[in-house]
LOZAPA-24583 format. One record per residue (C-alpha): x negated, y, z negated; residue in one letter; residue number from 1. Coordinates in steps of 0.5 Angstrom, whole numbers, plus 500, padded with zeros to 3 digits. Layout:
BEGIN
+-----+-----+-----+------+-------+
|  c1 |  c2 |  c3 | roro | zakol |
+-----+-----+-----+------+-------+
|   X |   Y |   Z |    A |   NUM |
...
+-----+-----+-----+------+-------+
END
This chain:
BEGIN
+-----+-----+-----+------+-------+
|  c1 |  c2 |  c3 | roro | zakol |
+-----+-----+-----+------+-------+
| 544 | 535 | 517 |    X |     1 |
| 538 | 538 | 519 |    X |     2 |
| 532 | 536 | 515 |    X |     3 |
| 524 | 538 | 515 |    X |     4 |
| 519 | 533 | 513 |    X |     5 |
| 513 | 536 | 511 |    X |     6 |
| 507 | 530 | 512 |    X |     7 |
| 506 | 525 | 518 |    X |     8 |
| 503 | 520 | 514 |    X |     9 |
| 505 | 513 | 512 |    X |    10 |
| 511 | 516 | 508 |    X |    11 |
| 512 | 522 | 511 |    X |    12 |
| 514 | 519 | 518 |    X |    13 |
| 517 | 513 | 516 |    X |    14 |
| 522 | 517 | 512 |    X |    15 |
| 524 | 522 | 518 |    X |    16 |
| 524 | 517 | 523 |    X |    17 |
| 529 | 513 | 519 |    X |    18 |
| 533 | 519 | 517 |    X |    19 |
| 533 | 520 | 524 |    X |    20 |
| 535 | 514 | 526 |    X |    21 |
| 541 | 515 | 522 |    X |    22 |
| 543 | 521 | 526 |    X |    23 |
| 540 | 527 | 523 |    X |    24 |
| 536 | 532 | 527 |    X |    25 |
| 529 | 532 | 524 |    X |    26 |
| 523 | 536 | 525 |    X |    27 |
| 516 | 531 | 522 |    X |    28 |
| 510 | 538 | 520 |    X |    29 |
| 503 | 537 | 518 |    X |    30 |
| 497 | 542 | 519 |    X |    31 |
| 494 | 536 | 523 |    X |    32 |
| 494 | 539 | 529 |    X |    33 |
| 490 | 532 | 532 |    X |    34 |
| 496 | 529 | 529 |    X |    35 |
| 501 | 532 | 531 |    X |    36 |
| 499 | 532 | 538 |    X |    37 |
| 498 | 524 | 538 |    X |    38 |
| 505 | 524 | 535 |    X |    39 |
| 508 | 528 | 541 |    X |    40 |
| 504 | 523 | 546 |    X |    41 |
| 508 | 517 | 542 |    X |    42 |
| 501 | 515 | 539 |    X |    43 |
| 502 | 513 | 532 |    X |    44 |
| 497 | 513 | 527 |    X |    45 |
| 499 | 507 | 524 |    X |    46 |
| 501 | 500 | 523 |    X |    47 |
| 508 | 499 | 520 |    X |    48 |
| 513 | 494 | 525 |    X |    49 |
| 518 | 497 | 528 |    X |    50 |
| 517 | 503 | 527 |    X |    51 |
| 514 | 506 | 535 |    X |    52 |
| 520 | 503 | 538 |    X |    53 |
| 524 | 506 | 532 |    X |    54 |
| 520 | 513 | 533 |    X |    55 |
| 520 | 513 | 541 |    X |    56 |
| 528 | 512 | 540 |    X |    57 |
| 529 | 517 | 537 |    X |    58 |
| 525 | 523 | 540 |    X |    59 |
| 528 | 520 | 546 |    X |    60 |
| 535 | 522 | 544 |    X |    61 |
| 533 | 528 | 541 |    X |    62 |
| 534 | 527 | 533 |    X |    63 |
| 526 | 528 | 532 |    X |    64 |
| 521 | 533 | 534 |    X |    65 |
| 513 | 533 | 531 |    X |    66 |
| 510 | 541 | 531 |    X |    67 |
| 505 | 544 | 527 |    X |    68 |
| 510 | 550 | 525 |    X |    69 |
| 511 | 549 | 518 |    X |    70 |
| 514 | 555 | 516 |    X |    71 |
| 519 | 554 | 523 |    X |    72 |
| 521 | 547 | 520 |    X |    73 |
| 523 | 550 | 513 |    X |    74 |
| 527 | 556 | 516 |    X |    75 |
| 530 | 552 | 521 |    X |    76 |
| 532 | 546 | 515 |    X |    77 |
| 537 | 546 | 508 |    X |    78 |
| 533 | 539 | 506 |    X |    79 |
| 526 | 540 | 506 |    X |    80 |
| 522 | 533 | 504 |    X |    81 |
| 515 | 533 | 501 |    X |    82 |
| 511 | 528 | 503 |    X |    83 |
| 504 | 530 | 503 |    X |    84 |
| 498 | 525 | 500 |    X |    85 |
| 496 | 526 | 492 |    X |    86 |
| 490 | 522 | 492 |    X |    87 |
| 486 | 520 | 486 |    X |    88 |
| 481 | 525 | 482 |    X |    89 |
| 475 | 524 | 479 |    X |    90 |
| 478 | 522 | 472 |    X |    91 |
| 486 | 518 | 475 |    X |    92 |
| 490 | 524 | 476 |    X |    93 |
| 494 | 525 | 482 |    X |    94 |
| 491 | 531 | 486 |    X |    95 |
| 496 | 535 | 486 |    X |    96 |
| 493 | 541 | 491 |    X |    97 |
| 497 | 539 | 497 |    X |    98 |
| 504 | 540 | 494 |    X |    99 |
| 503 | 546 | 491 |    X |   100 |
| 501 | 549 | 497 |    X |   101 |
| 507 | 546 | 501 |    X |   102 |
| 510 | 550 | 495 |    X |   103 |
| 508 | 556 | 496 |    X |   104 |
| 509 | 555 | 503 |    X |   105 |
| 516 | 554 | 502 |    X |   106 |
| 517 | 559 | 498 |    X |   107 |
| 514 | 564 | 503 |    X |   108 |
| 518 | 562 | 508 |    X |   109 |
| 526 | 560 | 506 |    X |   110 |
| 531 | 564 | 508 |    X |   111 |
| 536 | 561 | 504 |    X |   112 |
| 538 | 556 | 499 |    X |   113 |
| 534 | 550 | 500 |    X |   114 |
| 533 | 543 | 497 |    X |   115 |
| 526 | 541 | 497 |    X |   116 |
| 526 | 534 | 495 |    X |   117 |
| 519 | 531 | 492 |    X |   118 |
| 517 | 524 | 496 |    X |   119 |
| 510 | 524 | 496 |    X |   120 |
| 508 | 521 | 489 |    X |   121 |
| 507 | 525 | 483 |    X |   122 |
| 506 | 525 | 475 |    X |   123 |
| 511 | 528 | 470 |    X |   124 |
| 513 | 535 | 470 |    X |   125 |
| 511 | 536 | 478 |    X |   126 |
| 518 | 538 | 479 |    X |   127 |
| 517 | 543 | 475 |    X |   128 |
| 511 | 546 | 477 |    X |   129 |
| 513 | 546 | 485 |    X |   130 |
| 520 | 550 | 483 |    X |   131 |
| 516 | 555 | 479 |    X |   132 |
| 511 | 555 | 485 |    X |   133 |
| 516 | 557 | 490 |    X |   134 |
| 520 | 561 | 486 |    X |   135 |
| 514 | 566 | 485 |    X |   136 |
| 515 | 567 | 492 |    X |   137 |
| 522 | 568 | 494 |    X |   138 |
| 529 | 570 | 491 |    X |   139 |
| 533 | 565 | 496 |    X |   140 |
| 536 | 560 | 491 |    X |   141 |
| 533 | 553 | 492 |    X |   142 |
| 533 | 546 | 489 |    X |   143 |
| 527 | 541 | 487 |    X |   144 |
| 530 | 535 | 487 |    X |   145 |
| 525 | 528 | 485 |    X |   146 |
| 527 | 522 | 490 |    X |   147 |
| 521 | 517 | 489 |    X |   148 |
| 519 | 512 | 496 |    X |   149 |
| 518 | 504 | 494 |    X |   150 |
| 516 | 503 | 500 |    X |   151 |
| 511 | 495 | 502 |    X |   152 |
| 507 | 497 | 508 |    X |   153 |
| 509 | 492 | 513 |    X |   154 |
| 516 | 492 | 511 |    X |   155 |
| 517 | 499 | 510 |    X |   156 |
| 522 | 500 | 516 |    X |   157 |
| 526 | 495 | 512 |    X |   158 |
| 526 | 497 | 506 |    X |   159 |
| 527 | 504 | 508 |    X |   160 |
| 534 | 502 | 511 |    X |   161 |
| 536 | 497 | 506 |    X |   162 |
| 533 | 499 | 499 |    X |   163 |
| 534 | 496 | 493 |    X |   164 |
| 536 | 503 | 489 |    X |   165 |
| 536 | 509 | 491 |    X |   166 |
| 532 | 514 | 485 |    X |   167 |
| 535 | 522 | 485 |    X |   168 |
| 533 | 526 | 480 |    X |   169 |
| 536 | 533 | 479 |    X |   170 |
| 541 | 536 | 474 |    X |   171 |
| 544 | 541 | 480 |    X |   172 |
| 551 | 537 | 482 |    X |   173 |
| 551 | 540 | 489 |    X |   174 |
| 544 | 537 | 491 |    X |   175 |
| 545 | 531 | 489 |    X |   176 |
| 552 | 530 | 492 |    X |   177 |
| 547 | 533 | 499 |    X |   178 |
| 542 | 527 | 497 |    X |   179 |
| 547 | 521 | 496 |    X |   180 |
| 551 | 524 | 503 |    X |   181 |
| 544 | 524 | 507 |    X |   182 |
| 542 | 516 | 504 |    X |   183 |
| 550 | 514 | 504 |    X |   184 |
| 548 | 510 | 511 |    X |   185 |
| 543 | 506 | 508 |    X |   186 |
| 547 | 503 | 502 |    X |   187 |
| 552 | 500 | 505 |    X |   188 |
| 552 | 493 | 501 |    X |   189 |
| 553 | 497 | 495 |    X |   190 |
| 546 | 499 | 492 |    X |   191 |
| 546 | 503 | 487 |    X |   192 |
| 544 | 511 | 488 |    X |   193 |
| 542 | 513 | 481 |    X |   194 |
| 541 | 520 | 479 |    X |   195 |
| 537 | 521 | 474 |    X |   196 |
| 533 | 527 | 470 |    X |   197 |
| 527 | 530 | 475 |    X |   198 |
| 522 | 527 | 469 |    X |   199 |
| 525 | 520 | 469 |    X |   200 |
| 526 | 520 | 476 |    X |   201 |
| 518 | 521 | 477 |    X |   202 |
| 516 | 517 | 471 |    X |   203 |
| 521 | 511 | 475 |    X |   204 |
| 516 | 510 | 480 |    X |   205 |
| 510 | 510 | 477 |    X |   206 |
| 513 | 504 | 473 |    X |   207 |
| 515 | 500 | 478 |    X |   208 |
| 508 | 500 | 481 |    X |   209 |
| 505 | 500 | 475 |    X |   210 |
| 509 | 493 | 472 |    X |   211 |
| 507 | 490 | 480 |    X |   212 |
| 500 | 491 | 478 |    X |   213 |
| 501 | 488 | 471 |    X |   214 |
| 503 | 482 | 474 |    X |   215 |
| 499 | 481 | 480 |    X |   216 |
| 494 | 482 | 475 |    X |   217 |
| 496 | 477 | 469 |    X |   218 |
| 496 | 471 | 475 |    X |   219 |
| 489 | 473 | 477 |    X |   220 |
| 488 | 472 | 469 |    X |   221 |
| 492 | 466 | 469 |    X |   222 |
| 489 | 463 | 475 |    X |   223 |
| 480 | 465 | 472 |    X |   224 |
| 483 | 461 | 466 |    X |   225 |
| 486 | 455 | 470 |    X |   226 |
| 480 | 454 | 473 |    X |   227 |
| 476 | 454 | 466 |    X |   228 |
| 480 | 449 | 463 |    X |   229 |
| 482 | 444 | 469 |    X |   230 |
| 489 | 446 | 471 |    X |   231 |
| 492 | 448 | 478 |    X |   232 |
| 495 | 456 | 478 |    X |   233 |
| 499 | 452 | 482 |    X |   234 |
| 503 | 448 | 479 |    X |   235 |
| 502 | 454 | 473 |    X |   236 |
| 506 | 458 | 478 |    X |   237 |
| 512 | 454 | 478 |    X |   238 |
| 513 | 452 | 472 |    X |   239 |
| 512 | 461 | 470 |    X |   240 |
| 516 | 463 | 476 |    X |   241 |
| 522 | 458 | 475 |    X |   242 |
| 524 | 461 | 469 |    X |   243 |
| 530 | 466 | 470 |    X |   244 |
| 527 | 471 | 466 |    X |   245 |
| 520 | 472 | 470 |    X |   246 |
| 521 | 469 | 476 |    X |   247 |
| 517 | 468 | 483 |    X |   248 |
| 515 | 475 | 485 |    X |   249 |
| 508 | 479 | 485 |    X |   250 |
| 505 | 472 | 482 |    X |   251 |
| 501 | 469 | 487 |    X |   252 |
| 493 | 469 | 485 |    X |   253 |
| 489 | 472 | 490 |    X |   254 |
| 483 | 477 | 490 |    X |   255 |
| 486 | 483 | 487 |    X |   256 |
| 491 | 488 | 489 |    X |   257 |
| 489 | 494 | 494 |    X |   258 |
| 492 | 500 | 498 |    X |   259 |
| 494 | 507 | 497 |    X |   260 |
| 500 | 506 | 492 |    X |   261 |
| 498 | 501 | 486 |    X |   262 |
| 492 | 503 | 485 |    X |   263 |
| 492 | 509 | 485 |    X |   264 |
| 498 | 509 | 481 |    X |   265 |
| 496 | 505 | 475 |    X |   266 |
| 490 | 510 | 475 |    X |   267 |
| 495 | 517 | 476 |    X |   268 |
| 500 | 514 | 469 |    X |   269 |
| 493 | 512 | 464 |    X |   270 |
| 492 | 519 | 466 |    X |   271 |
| 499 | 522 | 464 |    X |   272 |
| 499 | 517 | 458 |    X |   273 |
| 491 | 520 | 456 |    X |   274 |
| 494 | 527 | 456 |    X |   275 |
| 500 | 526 | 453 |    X |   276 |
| 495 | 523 | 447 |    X |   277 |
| 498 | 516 | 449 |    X |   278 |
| 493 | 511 | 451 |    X |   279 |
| 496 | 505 | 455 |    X |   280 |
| 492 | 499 | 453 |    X |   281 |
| 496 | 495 | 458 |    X |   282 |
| 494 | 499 | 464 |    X |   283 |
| 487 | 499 | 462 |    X |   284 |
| 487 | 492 | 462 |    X |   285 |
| 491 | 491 | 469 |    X |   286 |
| 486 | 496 | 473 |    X |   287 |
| 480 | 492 | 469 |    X |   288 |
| 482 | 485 | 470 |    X |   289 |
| 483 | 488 | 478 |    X |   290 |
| 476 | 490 | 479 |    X |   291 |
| 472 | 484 | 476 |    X |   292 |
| 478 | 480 | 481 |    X |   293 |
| 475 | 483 | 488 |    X |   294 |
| 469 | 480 | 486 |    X |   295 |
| 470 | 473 | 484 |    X |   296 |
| 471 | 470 | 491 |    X |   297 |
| 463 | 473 | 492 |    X |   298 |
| 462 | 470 | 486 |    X |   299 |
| 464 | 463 | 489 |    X |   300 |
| 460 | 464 | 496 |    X |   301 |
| 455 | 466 | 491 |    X |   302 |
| 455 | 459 | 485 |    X |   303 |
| 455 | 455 | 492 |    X |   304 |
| 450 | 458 | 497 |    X |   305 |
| 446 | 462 | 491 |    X |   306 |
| 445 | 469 | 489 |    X |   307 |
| 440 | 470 | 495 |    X |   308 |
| 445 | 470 | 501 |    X |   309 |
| 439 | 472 | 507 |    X |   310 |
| 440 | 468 | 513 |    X |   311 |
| 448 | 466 | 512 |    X |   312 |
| 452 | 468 | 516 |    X |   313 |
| 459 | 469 | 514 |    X |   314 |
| 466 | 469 | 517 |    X |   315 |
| 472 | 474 | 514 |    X |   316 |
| 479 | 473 | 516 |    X |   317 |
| 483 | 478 | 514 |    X |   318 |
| 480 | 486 | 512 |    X |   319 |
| 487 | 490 | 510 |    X |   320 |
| 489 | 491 | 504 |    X |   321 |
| 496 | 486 | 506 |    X |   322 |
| 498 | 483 | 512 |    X |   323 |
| 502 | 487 | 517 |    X |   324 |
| 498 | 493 | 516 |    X |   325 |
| 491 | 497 | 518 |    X |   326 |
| 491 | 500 | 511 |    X |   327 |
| 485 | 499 | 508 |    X |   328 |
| 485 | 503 | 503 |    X |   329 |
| 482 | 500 | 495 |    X |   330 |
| 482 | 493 | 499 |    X |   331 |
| 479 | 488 | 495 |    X |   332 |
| 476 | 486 | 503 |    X |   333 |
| 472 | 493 | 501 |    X |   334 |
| 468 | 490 | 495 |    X |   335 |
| 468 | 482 | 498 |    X |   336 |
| 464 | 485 | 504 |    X |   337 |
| 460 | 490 | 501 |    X |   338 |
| 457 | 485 | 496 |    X |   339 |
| 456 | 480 | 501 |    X |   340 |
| 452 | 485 | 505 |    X |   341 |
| 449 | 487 | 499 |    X |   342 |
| 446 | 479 | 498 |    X |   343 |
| 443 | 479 | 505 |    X |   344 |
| 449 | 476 | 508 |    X |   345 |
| 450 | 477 | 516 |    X |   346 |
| 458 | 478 | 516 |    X |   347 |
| 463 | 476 | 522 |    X |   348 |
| 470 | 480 | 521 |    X |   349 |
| 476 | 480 | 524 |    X |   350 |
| 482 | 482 | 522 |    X |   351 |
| 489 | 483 | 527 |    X |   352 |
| 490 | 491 | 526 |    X |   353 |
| 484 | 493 | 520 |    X |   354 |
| 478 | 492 | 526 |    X |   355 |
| 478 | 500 | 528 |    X |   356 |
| 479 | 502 | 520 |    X |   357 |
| 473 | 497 | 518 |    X |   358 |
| 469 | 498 | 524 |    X |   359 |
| 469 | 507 | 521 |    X |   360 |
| 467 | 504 | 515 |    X |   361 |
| 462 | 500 | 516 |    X |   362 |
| 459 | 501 | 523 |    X |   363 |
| 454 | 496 | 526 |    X |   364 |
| 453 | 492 | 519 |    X |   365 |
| 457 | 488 | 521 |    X |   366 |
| 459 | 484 | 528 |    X |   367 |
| 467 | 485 | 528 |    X |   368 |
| 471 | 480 | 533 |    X |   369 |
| 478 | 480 | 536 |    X |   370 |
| 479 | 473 | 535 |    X |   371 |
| 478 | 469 | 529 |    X |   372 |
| 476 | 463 | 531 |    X |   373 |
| 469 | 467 | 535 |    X |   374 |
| 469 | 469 | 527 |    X |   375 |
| 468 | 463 | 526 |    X |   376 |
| 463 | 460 | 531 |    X |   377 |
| 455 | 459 | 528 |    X |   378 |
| 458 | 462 | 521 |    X |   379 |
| 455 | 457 | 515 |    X |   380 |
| 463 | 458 | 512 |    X |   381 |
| 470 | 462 | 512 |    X |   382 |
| 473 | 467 | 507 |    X |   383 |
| 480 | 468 | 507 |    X |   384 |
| 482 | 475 | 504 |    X |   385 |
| 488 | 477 | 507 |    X |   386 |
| 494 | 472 | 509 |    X |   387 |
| 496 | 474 | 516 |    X |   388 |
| 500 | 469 | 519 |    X |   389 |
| 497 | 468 | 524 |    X |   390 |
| 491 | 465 | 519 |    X |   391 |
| 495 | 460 | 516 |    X |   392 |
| 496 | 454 | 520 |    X |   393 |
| 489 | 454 | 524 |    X |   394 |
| 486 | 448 | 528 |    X |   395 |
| 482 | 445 | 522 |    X |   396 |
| 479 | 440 | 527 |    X |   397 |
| 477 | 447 | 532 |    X |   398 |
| 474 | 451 | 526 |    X |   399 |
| 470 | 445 | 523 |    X |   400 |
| 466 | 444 | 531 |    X |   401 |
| 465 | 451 | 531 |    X |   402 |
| 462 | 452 | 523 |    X |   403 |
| 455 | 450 | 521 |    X |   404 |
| 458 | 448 | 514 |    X |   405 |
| 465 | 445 | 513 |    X |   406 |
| 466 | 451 | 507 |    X |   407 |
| 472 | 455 | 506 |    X |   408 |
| 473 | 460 | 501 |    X |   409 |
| 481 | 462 | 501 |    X |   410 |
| 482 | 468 | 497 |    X |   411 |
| 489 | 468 | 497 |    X |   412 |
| 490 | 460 | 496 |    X |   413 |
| 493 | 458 | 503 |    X |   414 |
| 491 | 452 | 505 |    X |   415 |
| 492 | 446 | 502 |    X |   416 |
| 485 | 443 | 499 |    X |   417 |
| 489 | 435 | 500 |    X |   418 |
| 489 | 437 | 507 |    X |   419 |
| 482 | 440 | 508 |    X |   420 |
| 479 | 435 | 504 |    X |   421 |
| 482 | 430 | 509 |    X |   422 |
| 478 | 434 | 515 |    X |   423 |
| 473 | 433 | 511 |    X |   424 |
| 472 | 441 | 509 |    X |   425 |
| 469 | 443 | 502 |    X |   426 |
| 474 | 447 | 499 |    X |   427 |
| 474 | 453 | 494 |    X |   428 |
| 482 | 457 | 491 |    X |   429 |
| 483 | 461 | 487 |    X |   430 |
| 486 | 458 | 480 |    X |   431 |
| 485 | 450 | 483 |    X |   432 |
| 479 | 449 | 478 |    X |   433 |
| 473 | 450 | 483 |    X |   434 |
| 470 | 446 | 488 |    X |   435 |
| 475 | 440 | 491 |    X |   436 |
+-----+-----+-----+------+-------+
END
């Protein structure tokens, strides 16, 4: 099948390189002449396992091309992807701009029926205004059909060819039997391909999102007030997560959750919600509890060293928004070393992918380092912020040499205070009841 993605961002590439993958000839577009140029050299622009390997593969045996000609790749495609961003306005609305003009953008260069697909993430009622859009310039009959992405970075390949579910959403018979053709390869094991209402279909990605945050925040929550009454989260967890009802996932405490979907999401469906004369006391709530949680390792640093932290030098591990990602988009890193900053501290950061991305944000105001330990060394104690693997099993007796103090600040509640404690370290989780 020949496919157009509009969009070379996150969604965008993984989704054609995989289409790709499965045998189709697809042609990746986007206005970004630097992008595409870096593309067509095989630079990717991003971070995600497995994907330069797959991306090269496929350019190599002729499935995938990058180019600049927007209207050449609609003409040339039946199944045309929408993957452009819809970044937050001022008051949590989804930025709609883009879209609309890769809507018009199709409208004026179809020359037949097309299916336009909507991937980016958009709000309710988006469909409609992007087939009315493109309908205003062309008499061609064609198809807007709603099939939201639930992609983890870092794990996006994966999820892409092994989905859980697969979301359609259109009342046109023909484009959804086209959609379940074009993701037949990938559900093999049985996952289903639900077809729904376009409006049901955009609204299921803004409540799975949404629902990820709620628990993510509800443990923070659990873990601020394990700390107030002297129980463990910990042990908290188990008990909560043992139950068939709830289960494990998307309860680990830790310093709040970031990147370019939850909160962006939560904020884009409070909004939806507030125009609809709906108020969504839960996600006020979820967004709130989210904000205060990426300040609270700071508060930590602050309640043992002092409000005042001119003179101290402070290692950070970890600066993405999640492991096995650069992107540090609403990274709770952002807030943790903006405050440290802010309190005089000298920061020493590092991170395996995130370094380029920090170093654009925060230039010379902090020392970034390729390797943890130099992080560590004259450092007068460590913060963990994002879990990478390679953080998880450090040489405590090196890191215990190398620090002025023994202190340790584990925002993602890796290291087992037992264990620090018997190196001789003081040591601070999140829902453990404080200092150890």
């Amino acid at each position: 099948m020949r496919i157009c993605v509009i969009g070379t961002g996150y969604v965008g590439l993984v989704a054609g390189t995989c289409f790709a993958d499965s045998g189709n000839d697809v042609v990746c577009v986007d206005i970004d002449e630097g992008k595409v140029d870096r593309l067509q050299r095989g630079e990717i622009p991003i971070y995600e396992p497995g994907l330069e390997e797959l991306v090269r593969r496929n350019v190599g045996e002729g499935r995938l091309r990058f180019s600049t000609d927007v209207a050449g790749g609609i003409r040339d495609s039946l199944v045309i992807f929408v993957a452009v961003g819809t970044p937050s306005g001022d008051d949590g609305s989804a930025d709609l701009r883009a879209v609309l003009a890769v809507a018009e953008t199709i409208g004026k260069a179809a020359n037949g029926r097309k299916i336009v697909v909507d991937k980016s993430t958009v709000p309710v009622g988006t469909a409609e205004r992007v087939a009315e859009t493109i309908r205003r310039h062309t008499s061609h009959p064609v198809t807007v059909v709603s099939n939201p992405e639930f992609l983890k970075e870092g794990a996006a390949i994966e999820d892409f060819l092994k989905p859980d579910r697969i979301v359609i959403g259109t009342d046109d018979p023909e484009a959804a039997e086209t959609m379940k053709e074009l993701y037949a390869p990938f559900v093999r094991r049985n996952q289903p391909i639900l077809i729904m209402d376009v409006r049901s279909a955009e609204l299921t990605k803004y409540a799975a999102n949404a629902m990820l945050a709620t628990r993510i925040s509800f443990m923070n929550e659990i873990a601020n007030l394990c700390e107030r009454v002297g129980a463990d989260v910990n042990r908290v967890r188990e008990g909560v997560g043992t139950d068939s009802r709830i289960g494990f996932s998307f309860l680990y405490p830790g310093v709040g959750y970031g990147g370019s979907c939850f909160p962006k999401d939560v904020k884009a469906l409070e909004r939806t919600s507030l125009d609809h004369e709906y108020r969504f006391r839960i996600l006020r709530a979820v967004e709130e509890a989210n904000e205060a949680q990426k300040r609270v390792l700071v508060s930590k640093v602050k309640a043992h060293f002092g409000e005042d932290l001119r003179g101290r030098a402070l290692a950070v591990w970890g600066l993405a928004f999640k492991p096995n990602t650069d992107d540090m988009r609403e990274a709770p890193s952002l807030v943790v070393l903006g405050e440290l900053l802010a309190a005089g501290a000298q920061v020493r950061a590092t991170d395996p992918e995130a370094i380029p991305t920090a170093r654009r944000i925060f230039g010379e105001r902090v020392s970034f380092f390729e390797k943890p330990y130099d992080a560590l060394s004259g450092a007068d104690a460590l913060l963990l912020v994002t879990e990478w693997n390679e953080y998880r099993h450090p040489d405590l007796d090196r890191m215990r040499g190398l620090l002025r103090q023994p202190v340790i600040f584990d925002g993602r509640n890796v290291y087992s205070p037992k264990v620090l404690r018997e190196h001789g370290f003081t040591y601070y989780g999140i829902g453990v009841g404080g200092r150890t």
